[in-house]
N, C-alpha and C positions, 0 to 999 in steps of 0.2 A: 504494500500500500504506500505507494508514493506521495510526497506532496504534489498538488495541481502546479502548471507550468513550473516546473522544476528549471526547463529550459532554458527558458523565458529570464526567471530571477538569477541565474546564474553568468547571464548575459549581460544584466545589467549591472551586476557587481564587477563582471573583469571591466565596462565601460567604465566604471568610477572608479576601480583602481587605476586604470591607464589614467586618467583624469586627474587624480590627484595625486600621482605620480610628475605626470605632468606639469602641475602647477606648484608643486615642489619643486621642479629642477628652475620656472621661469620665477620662480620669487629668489633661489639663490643664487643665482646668476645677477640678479636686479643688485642684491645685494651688496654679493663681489663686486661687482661693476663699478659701485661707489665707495665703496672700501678701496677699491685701487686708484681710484681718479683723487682719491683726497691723501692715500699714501705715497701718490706720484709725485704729488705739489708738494709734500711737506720734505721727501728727501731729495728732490731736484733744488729746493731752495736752503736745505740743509750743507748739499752737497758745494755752492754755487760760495756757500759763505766760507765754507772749510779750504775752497782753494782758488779763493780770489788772491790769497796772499803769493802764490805758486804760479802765477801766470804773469805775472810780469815782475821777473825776467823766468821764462817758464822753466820750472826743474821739472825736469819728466820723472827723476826717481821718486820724488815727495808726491808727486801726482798719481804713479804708480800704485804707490803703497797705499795711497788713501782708496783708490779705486778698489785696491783686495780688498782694502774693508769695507767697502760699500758693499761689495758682491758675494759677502759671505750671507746675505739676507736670502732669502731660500726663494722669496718672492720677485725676484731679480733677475732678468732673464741676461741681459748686457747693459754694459757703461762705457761712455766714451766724452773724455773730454777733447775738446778742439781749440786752438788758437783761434785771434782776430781773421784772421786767413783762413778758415777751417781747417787748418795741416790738423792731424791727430797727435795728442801729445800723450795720450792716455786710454788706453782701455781695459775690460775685463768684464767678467761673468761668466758663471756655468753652465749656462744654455742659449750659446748666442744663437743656434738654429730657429728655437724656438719662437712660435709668431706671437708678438704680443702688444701692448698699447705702451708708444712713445711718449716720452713728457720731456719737452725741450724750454732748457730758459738761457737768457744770455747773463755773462757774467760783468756787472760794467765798475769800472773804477774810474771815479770825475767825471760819469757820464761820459765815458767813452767805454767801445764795446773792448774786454780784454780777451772774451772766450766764449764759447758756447759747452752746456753741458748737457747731454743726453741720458737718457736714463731709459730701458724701457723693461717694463713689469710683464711678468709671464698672463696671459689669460686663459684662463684650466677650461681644458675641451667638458661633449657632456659627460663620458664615460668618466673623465676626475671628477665632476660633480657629483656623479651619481656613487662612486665609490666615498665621496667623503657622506654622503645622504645613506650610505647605506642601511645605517639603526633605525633611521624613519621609512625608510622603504618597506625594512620587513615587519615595523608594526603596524603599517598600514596592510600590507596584507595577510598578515594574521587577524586583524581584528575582518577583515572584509571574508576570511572563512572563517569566523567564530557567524558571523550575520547569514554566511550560504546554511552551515551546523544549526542553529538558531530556528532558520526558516524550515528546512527538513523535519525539525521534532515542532514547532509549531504549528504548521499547517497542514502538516499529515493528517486526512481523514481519522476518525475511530473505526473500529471495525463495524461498529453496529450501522455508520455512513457511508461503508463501503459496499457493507451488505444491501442496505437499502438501493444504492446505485447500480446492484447488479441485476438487483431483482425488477426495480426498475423497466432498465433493457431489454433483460428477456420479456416482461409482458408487455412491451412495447412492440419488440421482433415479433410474440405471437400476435398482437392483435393484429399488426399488419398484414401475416400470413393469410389468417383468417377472413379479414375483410377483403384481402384478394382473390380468396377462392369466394367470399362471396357474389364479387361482384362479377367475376367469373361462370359462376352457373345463374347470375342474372340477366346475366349477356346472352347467355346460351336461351334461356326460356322467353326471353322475350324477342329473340330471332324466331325461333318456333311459332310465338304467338300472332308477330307480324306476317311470315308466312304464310300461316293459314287464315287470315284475316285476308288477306291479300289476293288470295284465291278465290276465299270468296265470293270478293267485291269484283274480279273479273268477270267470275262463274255469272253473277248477276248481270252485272252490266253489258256483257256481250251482246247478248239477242237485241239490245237497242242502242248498240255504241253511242251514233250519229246524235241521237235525241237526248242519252245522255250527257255527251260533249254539250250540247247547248243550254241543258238545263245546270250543270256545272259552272260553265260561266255565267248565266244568271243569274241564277237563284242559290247559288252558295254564299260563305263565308270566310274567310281564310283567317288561319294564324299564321302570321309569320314570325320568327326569332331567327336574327342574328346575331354575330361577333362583332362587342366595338374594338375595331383593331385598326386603329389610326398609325400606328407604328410599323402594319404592315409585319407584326410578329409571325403569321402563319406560314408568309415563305422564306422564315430563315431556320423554320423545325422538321426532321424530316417524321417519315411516315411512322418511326418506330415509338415517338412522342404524340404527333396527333392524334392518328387512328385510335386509339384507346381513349383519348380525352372524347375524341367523338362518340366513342361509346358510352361512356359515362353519361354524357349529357342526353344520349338516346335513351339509356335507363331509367335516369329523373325523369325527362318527359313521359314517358310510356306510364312510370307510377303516378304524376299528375294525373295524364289523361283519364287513368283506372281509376282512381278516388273520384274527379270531379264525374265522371261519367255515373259513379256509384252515386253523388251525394244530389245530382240531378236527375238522376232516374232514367238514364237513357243506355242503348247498348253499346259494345266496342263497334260492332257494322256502321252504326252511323255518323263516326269520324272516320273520315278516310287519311291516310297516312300521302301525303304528295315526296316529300322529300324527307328522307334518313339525315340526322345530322353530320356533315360536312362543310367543306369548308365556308361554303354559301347558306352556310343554318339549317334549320327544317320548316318544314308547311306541312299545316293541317288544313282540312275545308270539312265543312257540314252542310249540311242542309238548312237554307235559312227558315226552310215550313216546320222544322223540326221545333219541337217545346224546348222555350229552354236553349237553345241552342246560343244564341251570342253569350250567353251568364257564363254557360259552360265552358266555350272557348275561353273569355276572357279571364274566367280563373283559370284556368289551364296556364296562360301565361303567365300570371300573376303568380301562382304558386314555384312556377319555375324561375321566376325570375328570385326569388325568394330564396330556395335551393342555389340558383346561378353564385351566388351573394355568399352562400355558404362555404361554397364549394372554392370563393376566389377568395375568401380569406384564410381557407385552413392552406390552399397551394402557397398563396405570397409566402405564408410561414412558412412552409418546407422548401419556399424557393423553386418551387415547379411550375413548370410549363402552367398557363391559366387567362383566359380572356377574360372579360367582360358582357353583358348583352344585354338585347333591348330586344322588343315586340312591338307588334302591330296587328291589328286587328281591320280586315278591310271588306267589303263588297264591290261588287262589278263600279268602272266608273265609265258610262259608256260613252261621256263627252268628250272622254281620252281614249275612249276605245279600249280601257283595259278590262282584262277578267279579274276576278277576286286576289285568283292567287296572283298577277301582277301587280294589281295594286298594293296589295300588302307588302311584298318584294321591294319596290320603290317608296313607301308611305317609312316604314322602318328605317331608308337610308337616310330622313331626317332627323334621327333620334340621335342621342349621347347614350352614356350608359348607363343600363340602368331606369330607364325612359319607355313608356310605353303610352302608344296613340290608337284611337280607333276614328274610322270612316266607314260611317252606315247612314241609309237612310232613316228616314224621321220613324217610323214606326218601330224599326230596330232599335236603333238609340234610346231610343223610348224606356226599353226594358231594362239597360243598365244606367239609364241618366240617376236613378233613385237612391244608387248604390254607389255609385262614383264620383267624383267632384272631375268636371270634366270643364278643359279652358281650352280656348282658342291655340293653334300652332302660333309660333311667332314668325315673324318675314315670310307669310306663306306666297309660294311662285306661279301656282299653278290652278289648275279647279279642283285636285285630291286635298292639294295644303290646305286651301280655302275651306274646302267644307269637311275638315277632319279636325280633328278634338287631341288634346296631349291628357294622359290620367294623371290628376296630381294629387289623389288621396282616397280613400274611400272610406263609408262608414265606418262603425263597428264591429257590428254586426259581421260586414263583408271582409274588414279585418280579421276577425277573428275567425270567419270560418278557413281562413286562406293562410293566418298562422296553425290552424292547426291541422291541418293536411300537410303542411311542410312537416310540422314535428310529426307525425305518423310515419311519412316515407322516410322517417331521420334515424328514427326509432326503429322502423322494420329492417331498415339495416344492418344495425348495432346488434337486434334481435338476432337476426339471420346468422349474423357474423359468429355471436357467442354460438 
């Protein structure tokens, strides 16, 4: 049982060691630096007095001698005295190789120049700083692993918090097993169901194709739901990430459908399924003579949109793939010459997300105006914008039957899942 970012704190100890290692060497260097500029001045002006008497008439031996003793100072790198002429009358020191900072003064007797004296002090590279630093070096990093020791037996989990962490994971790992195979043989039974729905509605419709194609665009209804995808996210995911989200969201609809179809009293035949969810959403249409029939659609929407909502805040959290989406709810519009499911198709592309409008005539409208708080499109362009309606609320009543159809299909999952 480790401590958490062990890594992490360990990194940041050698960056403050290095750091204050660092800032040890630039403060004693600061240091020295003024320690020599002040012990340059003081033995260049020492040196300047002791043999002003020796330069004129110059003895080089007396200047000699004085120079050994200057340069027995350890801090000394060379000395060199010069006549009026700069001839050299005198030099010496231990380390004339060494590079280090000059301090020159002139020697004057009556205000005339008699000599020049040079002196220049060694300056200790960083490797001699850091060997005379060396007692502070190793307490700083001894005390900086007493802090790494310190943090290790401090924020080491207990066992009883490590246990909890494991057991955690695992029923984390299983529940997602589980809701995968749920949704799994969700996919599967509602393939089947569509299927044989699907049959059918051909099986019927055949013997009067032609009459039904026109009764279809007349006298239906369409839901439409799409994706707001302004970012254009769909074509930079490929098939092995969408196709499954598309399935999901064919699940949820199918369970809307099934509920609102129960809670309105009508059969699965009398929704007809137009489009499976992909990239261009799905379509549903009804029958507009059927009872009931716009309430039903538009909770249909509404509960999925409700689910949609769900479904986009558990993904953002796990950082997965995840749009947005909006509905529309439309009948024929025949001044544009469109059929139902067209117009809902186009009526939707003016939405944001989240956003859900209908376009119905007055008798239609009629039946959800009671239930909906329903307002004009805004900048509308056309005769569908014009005479369609944005939903911006609904009862209680209508609220609540449409939250609690979400929590059933929320809950039949979970069920499922256990």
């Amino acid at each position: 049982m480790n401590a958490p970012r062990q890594g992490l704190f360990a990194s940041l100890l050698i960056v403050s060691f290095a750091l204050h290692t660092f800032l040890l060497v630039v403060a004693t260097t600061h240091q020295l630096n003024e320690n020599r500029a002040s012990q340059g001045q003081l033995m260049t002006s020492q040196l300047v007095t002791d043999s002003l008497s020796e330069l004129s008439p110059a003895n080089t031996v007396s200047l000699a001698l004085l120079v050994d003793r200057y340069a027995t100072n350890p801090s000394v790198a060379s000395i060199r005295i010069l006549d009026a002429g700069n001839q050299v009358l005198a030099t010496g020191g231990q380390a004339k190789t060494r590079n280090g900072e000059v301090f020159v003064r002139d020697a004057l007797q009556n205000e005339k120049k008699a000599g020049t004296v040079e002196i220049t002090l060694i300056k200790p590279s960083i490797g001699e700083i850091l060997r005379t630093q060396w007692l502070a070096i190793l307490t700083s990093l001894f005390l900086h692993g007493l802090l790494w020791l310190a943090y290790r037996a401090i924020a080491r989990p207990s066992r009883t918090e490590y246990l909890a962490r494991i057991n955690n994971e695992s029923r984390l790992k299983h529940e997602l097993q589980t809701l995968t195979q749920a949704l799994e043989q969700e996919k599967h039974n509602s393939a089947v169901a569509i299927a044989q729905v699907q049959q059918q509605v051909q099986v019927r419709i055949k013997p009067k194709e032609t009459k039904a194609t026109v009764e279809t665009d007349n006298n239906t209804v369409a839901l439409n739901i799409q994706f707001y995808d302004p970012k254009q996210l769909l074509d930079s995911v490929n098939n092995t990430v969408s196709i499954p989200y598309f399935n999901l969201c064919q699940i949820f609809l199918n369970k809307s459908i099934e509920l609102c179809l129960q809670h309105y009293k009508l059969n699965r035949s009398d929704i007809t399924t137009v489009q499976q969810f992909c990239e261009q959403g799905a379509t549903l249409t009804i029958s507009a003579e059927t009872p009931n029939s716009v309430e039903c659609l538009t909770m249909i929407g509404t509960v999925f949109q409700l689910l949609s909502d769900v479904l986009y805040k558990r993904y953002r959290e796990e950082k997965r793939f995840v749009l947005q989406t909006r509905s529309a709810v439309s009948s024929a519009v025949d001044a544009m010459q469109l059929s139902s499911v067209q117009a809902a198709e186009r009526l939707v592309q003016h939405l944001s997300a989240k956003e859900s409008a209908v376009h119905l005539p007055a008798e239609l409208l009629k039946e959800i105006s009671d239930h909906y708080q329903l307002v004009n499109m805004p900048n509308p362009a056309n005769v569908l914008t014009r005479q369609a309606f944005m939903i911006n609320g609904m009862d209680s009543n209508t609220a609540e039957l449409a939250q609690t159809l979400r929590t059933d299909i929320l809950k039949g999952k979970q069920s499922r899942a256990s």
